[in-house]
ZAKESE-883887 format. One record per atom (N, C-alpha, C, O): residue in one letter; x, y, z. Coordinates in steps of 0.05 Angstrom, whole numbers, plus 5000, padded with zeros to 4 digits. Example, Ala and Ser with C-alpha at 12.3 -4.5 7.8 and 13.67 -1.06 7.14 Angstrom:
# residues 2
a526448865156
a524649105156
a526449345156
a528549345169
s525749555142
s527349795143
s525850015157
s526850235161
//
This chain:
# residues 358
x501749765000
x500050005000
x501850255000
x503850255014
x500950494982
x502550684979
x500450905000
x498550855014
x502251194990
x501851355013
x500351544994
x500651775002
x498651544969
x497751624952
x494351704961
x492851564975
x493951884952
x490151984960
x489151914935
x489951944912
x487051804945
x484551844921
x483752004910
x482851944888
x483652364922
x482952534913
x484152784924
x484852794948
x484352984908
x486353204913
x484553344937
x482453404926
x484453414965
x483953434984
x483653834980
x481753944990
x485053954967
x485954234967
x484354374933
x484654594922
x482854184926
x481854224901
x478354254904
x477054054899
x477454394908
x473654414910
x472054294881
x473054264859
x469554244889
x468554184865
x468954264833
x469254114813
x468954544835
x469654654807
x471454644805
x472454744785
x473354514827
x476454554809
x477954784815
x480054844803
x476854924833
x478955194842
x480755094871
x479554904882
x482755164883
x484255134897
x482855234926
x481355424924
x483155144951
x482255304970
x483755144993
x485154954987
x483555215018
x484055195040
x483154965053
x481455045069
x483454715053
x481954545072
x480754585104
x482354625122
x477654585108
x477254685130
x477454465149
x476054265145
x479754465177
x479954265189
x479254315217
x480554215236
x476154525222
x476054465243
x474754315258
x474954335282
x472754085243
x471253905257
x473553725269
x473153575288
x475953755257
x478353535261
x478953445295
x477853625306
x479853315312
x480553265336
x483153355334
x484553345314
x483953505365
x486753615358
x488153345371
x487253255392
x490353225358
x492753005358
x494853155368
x495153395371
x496652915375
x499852915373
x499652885348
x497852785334
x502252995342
x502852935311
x505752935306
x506953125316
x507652745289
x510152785288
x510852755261
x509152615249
x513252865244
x514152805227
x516852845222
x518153045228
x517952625211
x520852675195
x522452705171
x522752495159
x523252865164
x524452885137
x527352875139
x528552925160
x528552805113
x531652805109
x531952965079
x530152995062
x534453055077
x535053195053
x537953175048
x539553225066
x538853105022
x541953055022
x542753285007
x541053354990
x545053435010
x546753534988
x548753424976
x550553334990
x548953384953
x551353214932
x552953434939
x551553634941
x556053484944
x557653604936
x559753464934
x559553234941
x563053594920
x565453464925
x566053454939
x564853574957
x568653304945
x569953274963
x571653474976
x572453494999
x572053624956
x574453864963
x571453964993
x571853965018
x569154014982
x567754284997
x567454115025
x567854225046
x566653765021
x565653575042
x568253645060
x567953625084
x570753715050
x572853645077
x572753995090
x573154035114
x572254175073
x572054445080
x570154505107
x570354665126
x568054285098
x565254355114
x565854135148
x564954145171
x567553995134
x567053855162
x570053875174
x571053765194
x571354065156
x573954275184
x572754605187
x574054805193
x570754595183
x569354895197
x571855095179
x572155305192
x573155095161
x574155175142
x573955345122
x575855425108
x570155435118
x569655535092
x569855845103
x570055905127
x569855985087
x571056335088
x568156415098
x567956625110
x566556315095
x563656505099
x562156355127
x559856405136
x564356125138
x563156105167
x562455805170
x562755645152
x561655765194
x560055575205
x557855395191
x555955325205
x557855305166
x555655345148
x553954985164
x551654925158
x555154845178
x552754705189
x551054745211
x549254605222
x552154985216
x551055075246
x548955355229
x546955405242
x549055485208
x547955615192
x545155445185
x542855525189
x545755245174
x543255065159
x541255055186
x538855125189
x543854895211
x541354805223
x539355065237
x537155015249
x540255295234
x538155505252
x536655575229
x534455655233
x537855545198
x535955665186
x533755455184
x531455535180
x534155235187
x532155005178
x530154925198
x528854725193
x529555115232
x528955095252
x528155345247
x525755345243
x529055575244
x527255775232
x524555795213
x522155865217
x526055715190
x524355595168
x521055455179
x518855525174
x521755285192
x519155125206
x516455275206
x514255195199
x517655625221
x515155775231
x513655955208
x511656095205
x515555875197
x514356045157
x513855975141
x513756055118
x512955665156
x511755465132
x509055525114
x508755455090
x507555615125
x505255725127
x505456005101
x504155995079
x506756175107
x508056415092
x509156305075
x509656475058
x509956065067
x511655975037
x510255825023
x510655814999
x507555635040
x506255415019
x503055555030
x501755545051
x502755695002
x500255795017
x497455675022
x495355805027
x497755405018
x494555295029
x495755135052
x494554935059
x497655185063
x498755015084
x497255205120
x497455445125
x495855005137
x494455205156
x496955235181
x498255045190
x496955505188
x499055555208
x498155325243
x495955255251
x499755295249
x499655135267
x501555125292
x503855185289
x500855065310
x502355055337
x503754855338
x502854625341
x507054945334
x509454795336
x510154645358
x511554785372
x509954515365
x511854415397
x513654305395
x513854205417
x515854225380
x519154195372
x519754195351
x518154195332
x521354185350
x523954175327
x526954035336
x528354095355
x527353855316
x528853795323
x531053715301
x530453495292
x533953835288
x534353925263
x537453695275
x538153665298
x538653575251
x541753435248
x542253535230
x540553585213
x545353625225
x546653755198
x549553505202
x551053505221
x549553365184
x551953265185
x553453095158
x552352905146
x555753185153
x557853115138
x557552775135
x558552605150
x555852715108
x557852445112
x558452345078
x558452535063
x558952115066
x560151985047
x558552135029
x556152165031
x560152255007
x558752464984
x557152594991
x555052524978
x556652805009
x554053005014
x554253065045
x555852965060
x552353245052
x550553355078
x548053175086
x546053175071
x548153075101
x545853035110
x543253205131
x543453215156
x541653295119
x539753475136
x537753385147
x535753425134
x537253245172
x534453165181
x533353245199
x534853265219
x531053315204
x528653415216
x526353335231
x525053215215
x524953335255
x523353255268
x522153445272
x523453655275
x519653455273
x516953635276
x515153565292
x513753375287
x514853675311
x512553645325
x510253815340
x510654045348
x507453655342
x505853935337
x502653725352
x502253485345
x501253825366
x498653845380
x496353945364
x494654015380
x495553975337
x494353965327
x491453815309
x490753585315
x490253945291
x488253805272
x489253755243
x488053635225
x492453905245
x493453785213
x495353765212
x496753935221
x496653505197
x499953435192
x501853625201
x501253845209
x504453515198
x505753685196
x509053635185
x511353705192
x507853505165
x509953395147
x510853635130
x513153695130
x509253755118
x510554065108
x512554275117
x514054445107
x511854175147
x513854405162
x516254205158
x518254335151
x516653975159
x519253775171
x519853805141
x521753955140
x519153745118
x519653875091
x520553995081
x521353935058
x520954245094
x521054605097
x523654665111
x525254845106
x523854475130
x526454585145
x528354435133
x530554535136
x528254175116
x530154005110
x531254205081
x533554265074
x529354255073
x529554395045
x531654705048
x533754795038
x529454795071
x531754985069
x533855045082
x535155245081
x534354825098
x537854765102
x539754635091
x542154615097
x537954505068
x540054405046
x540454665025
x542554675011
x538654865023
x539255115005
x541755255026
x543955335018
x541255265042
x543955455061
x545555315049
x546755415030
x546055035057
x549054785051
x549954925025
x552354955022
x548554995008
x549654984978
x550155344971
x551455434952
x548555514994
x548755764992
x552155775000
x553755884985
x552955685021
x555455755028
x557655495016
x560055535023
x557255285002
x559355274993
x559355244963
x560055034951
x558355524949
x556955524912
x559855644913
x560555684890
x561455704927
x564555854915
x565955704921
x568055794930
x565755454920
x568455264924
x567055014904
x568554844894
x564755014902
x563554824875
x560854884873
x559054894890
x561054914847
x559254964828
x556654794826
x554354874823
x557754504829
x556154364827
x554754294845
x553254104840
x554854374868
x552954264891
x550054244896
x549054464901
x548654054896
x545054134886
x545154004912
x547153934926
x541253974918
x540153794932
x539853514912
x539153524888
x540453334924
x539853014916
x537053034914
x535953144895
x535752914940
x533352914953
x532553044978
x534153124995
x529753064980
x528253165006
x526253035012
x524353114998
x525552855027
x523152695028
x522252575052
x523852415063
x520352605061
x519252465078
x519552205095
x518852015081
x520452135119
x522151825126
x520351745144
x520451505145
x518651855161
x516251825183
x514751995186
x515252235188
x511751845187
x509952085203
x508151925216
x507051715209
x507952145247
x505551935260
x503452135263
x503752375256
x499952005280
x499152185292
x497052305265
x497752365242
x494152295277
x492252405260
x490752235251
x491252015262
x488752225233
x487552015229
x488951695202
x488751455203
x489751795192
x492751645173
x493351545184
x493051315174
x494751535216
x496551395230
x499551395222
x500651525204
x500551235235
x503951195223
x504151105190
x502650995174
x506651205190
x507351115149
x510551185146
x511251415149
x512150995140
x515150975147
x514750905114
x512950805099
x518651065110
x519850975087
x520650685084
x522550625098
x519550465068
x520950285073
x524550245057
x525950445058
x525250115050
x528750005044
x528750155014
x530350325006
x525650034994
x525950114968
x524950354966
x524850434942
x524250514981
x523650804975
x520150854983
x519051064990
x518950584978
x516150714988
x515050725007
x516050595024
x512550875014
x511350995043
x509450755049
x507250725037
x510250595066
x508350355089
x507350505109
x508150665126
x504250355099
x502750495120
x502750255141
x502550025133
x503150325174
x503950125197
x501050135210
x499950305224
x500249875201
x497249775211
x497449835241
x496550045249
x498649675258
x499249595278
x498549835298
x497149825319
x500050065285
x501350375297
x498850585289
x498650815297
x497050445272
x495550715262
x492050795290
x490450985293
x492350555301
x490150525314
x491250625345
x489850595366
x493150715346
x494850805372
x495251045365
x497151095350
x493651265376
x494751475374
x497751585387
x498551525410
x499651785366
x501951835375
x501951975396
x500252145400
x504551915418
x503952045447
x505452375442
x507452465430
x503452465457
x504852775460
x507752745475
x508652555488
x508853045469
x511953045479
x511453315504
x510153515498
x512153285525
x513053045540
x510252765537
x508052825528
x510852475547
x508752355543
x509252215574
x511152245588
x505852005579
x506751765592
x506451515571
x506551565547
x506251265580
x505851035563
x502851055550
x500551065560
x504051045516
x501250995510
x499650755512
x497150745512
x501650535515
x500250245528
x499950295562
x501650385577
x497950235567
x497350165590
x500450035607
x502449935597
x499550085632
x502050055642
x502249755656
x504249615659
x499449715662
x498649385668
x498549305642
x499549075642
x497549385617
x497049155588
x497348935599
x499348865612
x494948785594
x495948525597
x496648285571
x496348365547
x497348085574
x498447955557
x501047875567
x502247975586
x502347615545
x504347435564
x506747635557
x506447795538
x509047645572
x511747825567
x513247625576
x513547555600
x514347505552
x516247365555
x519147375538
x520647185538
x519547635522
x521647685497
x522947915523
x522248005545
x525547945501
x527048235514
x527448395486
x528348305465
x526448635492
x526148835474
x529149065461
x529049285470
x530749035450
x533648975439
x532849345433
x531149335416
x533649685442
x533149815429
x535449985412
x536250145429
x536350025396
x538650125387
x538650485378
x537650565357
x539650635394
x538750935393
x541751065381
x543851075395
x541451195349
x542851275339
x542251375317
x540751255301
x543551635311
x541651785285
x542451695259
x541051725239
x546251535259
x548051445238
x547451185241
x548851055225
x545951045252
x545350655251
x543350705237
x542950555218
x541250945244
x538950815239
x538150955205
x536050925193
x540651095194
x540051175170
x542050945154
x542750985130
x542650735167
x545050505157
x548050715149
x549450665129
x548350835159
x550750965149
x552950775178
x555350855176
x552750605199
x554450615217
x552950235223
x550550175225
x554950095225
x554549795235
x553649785260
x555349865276
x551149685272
x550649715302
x551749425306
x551149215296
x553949495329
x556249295343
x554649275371
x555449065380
x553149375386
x551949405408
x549649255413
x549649075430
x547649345398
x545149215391
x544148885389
x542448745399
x546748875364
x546548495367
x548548265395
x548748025401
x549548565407
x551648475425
x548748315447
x548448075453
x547648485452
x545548525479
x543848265471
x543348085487
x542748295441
x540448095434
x540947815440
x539347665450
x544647725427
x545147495435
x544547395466
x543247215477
x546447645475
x546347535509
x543547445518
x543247215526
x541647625517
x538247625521
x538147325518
x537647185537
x538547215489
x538146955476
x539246715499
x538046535511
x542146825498
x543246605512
x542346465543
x542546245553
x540846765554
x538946735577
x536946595569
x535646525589
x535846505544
x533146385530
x530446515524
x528146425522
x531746805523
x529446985510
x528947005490
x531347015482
x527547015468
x526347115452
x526747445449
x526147605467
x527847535420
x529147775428
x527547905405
x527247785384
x526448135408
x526348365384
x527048575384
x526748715404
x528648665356
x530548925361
x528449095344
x526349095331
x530649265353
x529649615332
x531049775340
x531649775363
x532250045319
x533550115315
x532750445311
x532050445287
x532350705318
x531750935319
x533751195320
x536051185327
x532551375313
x534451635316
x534151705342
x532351665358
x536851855344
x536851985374
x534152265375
x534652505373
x532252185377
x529652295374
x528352295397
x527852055400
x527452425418
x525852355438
x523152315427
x521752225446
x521852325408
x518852355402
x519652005391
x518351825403
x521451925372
x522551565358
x522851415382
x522151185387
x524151615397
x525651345426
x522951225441
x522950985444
x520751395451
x519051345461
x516851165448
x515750975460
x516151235423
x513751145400
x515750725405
x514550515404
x519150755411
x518850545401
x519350375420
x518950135414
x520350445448
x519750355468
x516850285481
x516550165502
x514950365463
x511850385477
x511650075458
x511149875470
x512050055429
x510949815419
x513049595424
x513049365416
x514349685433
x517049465447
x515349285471
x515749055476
x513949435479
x512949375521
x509649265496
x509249025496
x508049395483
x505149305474
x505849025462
x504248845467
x508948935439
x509248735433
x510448465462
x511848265458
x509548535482
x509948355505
x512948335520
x513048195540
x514948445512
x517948465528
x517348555558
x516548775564
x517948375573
x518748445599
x520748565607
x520848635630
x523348615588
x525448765589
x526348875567
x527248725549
x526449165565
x527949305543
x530349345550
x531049445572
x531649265534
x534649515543
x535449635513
x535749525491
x535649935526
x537350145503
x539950155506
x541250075525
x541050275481
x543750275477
x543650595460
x542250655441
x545450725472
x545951015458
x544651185469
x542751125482
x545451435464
x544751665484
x544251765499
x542851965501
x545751605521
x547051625550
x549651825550
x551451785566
x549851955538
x552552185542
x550852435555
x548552435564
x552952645552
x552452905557
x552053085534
x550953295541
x552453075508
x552453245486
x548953225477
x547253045478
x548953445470
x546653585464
x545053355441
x542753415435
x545753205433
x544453045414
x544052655432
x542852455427
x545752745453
x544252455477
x541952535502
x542052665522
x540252405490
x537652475495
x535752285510
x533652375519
x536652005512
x535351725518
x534051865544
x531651905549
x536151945561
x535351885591
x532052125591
x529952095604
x532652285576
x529852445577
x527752365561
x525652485561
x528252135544
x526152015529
x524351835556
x522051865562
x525651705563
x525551525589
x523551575607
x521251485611
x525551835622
x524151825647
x520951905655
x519651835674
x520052095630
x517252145636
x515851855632
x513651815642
x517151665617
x515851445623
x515251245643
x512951165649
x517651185653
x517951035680
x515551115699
x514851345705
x514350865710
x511950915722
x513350835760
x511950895780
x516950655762
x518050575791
x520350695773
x520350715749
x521850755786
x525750845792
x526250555800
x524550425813
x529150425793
x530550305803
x533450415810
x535550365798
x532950575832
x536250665832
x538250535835
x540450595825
x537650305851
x539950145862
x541050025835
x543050165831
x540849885820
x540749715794
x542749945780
x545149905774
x540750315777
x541650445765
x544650575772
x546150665755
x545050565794
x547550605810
x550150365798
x552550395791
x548750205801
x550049985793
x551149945760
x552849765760
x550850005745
x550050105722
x552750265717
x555050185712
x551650495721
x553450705727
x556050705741
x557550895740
x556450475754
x558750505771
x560350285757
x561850165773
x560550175726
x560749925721
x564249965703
x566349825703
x563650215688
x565950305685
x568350485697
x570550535687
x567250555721
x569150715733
x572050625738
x572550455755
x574050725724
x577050645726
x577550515710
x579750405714
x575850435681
x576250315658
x575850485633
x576050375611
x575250745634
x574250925617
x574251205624
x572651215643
x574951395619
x574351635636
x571051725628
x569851875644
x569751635603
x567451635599
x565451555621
x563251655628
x566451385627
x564151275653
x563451475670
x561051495674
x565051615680
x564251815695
x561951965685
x560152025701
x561752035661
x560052315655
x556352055641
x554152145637
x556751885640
x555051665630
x552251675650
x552651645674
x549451725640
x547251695643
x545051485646
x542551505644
x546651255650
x545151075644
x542751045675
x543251145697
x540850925669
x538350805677
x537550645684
x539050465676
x535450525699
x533550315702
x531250395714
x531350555733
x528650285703
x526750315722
x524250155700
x524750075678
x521250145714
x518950035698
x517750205687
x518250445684
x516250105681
x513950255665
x512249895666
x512549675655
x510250035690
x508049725692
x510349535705
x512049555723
x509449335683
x509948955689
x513149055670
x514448845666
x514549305659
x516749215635
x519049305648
x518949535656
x520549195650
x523349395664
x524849505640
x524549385618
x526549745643
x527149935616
x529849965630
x530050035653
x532049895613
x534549885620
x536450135599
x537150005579
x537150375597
x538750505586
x541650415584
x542550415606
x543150345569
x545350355564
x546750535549
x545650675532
x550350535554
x551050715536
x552050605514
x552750365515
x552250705496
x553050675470
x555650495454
x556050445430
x557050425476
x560550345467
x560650055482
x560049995506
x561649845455
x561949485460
x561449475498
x559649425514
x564449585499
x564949615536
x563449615553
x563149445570
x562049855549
x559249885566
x557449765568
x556449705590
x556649695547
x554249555537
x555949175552
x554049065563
x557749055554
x558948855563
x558548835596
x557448635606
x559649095612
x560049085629
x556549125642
x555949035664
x554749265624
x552049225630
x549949025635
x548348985653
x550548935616
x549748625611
x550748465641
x549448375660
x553548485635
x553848305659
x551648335691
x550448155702
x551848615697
x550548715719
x548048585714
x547348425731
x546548635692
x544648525691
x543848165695
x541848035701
x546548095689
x545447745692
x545247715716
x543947525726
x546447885728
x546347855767
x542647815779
x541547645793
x541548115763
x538448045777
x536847945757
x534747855765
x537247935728
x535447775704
x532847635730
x530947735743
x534147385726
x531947165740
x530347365769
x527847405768
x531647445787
x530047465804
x527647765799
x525647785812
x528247945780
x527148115769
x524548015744
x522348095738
x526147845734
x523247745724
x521347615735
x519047605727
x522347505757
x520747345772
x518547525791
x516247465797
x520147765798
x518048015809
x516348125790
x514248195800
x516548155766
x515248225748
x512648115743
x510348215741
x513747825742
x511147635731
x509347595762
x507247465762
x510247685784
x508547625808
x509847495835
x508747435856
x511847475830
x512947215841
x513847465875
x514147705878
x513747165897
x513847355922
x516647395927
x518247245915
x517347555942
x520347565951
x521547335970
x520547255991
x523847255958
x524646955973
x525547036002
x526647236012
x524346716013
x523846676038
x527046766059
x528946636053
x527346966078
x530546976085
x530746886108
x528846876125
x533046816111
x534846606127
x533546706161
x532546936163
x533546516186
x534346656209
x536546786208
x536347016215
x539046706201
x542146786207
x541647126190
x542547336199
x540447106171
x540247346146
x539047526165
x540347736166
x537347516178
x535247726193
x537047796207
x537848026202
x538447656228
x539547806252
x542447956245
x544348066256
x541747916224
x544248086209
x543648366221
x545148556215
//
């Protein structure tokens, strides 16, 4: 199934153009994402990614203009209805032949808002090419197109591998959660949970530009415990991280664990995708966690990682690097069994006389 209308929505009977009126509409969450490449050479690709070019900063240029852009969407596509923004969220980055520009949109509304995420990709690939047209000539946009949208009556619709828009049955009858959110599954859902939910958070995995070494690290281990594992793979997105942690816990996992964006830089974001979710804290676990690399990494120190539920699911953050993700796991095989066993109901084991008078 394509992502194609039956009928031109912006066209009236006679055929004149007008405004779609959307206010019987229910106001939604609503999200969307776009990407946009610039082809350029190589000479400009090494210019742009040593902050090098004579006229400045030009990825730090795209991304304000392309977060700007958003609020003038309205002012540039004129049957497009102005609407109440609630993020933005813009990547400018250098990689194999081109710029990559991508975009998240999000908005509380009665209409899409794939135009705006459109708009900013577009016109931060016009900056990319405004500032480096004096070092080549040839620099165009590739493409600009659409990679997710959730939220509204449509529901979800992802790019698939060959280029076309799947509409996600599953996802369309779940409305998308507002940002901040709680679980849009119920936090009891019931149903059996017996898989571990594998999540991989990265904006270069999940566009395949980067091998996830992490992801299948965790799934095996899961396995080797005799889980049943399902992965998935997302941008460092707080509006992606959550949408996919929610059908992670609705497809029955009693345990997620994430990997990536546990740092401190402005683009690691997990731990705030998270926590409005978590319905218990596990500090102790998360302490534990945290304390796994200390004196093996100077990274460890500054590392964010997590634990806590949401319901019957325990949600495990990890950071991003083989190491971590090793030394996590391990911690984890420590309470696996007796944590699932609280999960599924089970009472706290019986302790010793000698244990008490401890």
């Amino acid at each position: 199934m394509t992502g194609k209308s039956e009928e031109l929505t912006h066209v009236d009977e006679s055929g004149k153009v007008h405004m779609v009126d959307v206010g019987a509409k229910d106001v939604t969450a609503r999200a969307a994402r776009a990407h946009a490449r610039v082809s350029a050479s190589d000479h400009a690709l090494g210019l742009l990614a040593r902050g090098e070019l004579k006229k400045g900063d030009a990825l730090a240029i795209a991304r304000i203009a392309a977060i700007a852009s958003v609020k003038k969407t309205p002012d540039l596509i004129p049957l497009c209805h102005p609407i109440a923004i609630t993020g933005v969220k813009v990547s400018v980055e250098v990689v194999t032949g081109g710029v990559d520009i991508v975009a998240t949109v999000r908005t509380a509304d009665r209409t899409g808002i794939e135009m705006e995420a459109l708009t900013a990709v577009t016109v931060g690939a016009l900056n990319i090419v405004d500032m480096i047209k004096a070092v080549d000539r040839g620099a165009h946009i590739a493409f600009a197109r659409i990679e997710h949208k959730e939220g509204g009556r449509s529901g979800t619709w992802s790019r698939s591998a060959d280029g076309e828009m799947i509409h996600d049955d599953s996802a369309a009858s779940t409305p998308a959660p507002e940002d901040p959110a709680g679980p849009a599954v119920p936090a009891d859902a019931a149903g059996p949970r017996t898989s571990v939910g594998v999540l991989t958070i990265s904006d270069r995995s999940s566009r395949g530009e980067r091998a996830d070494e992490t992801g299948p690290y965790i799934a095996a281990t899961a396995e080797d415990w005799g889980y049943a594992t399902v992965r998935a793979t997302v941008p460092d997105e707080v509006f992606a991280i959550r949408a996919a942690v929610q059908q992670l816990q609705a497809d029955g996992a009693w345990l997620i664990v994430t990997t990536g964006g546990t740092g401190i830089t402005p683009q690691d974001v997990t731990p705030e995708a998270l926590e409005p979710l978590l319905t218990t804290q596990l500090p102790a676990l998360t302490s534990a966690l945290q304390a796994t690399g200390i004196g093996k990494a100077p990274g460890a120190l500054l590392t964010r990682s997590l634990a806590g539920l949401i319901g019957r699911t325990a949600v495990v953050a990890l950071p991003g690097s083989p190491g971590a993700v090793r030394d996590g796991m391990d911690v984890l095989a420590q309470v696996r069994e007796h944590l699932a066993a609280q999960l599924a109901g089970a009472d706290h084991p019986a302790h010793s006389a000698k244990e008490l008078a401890r």
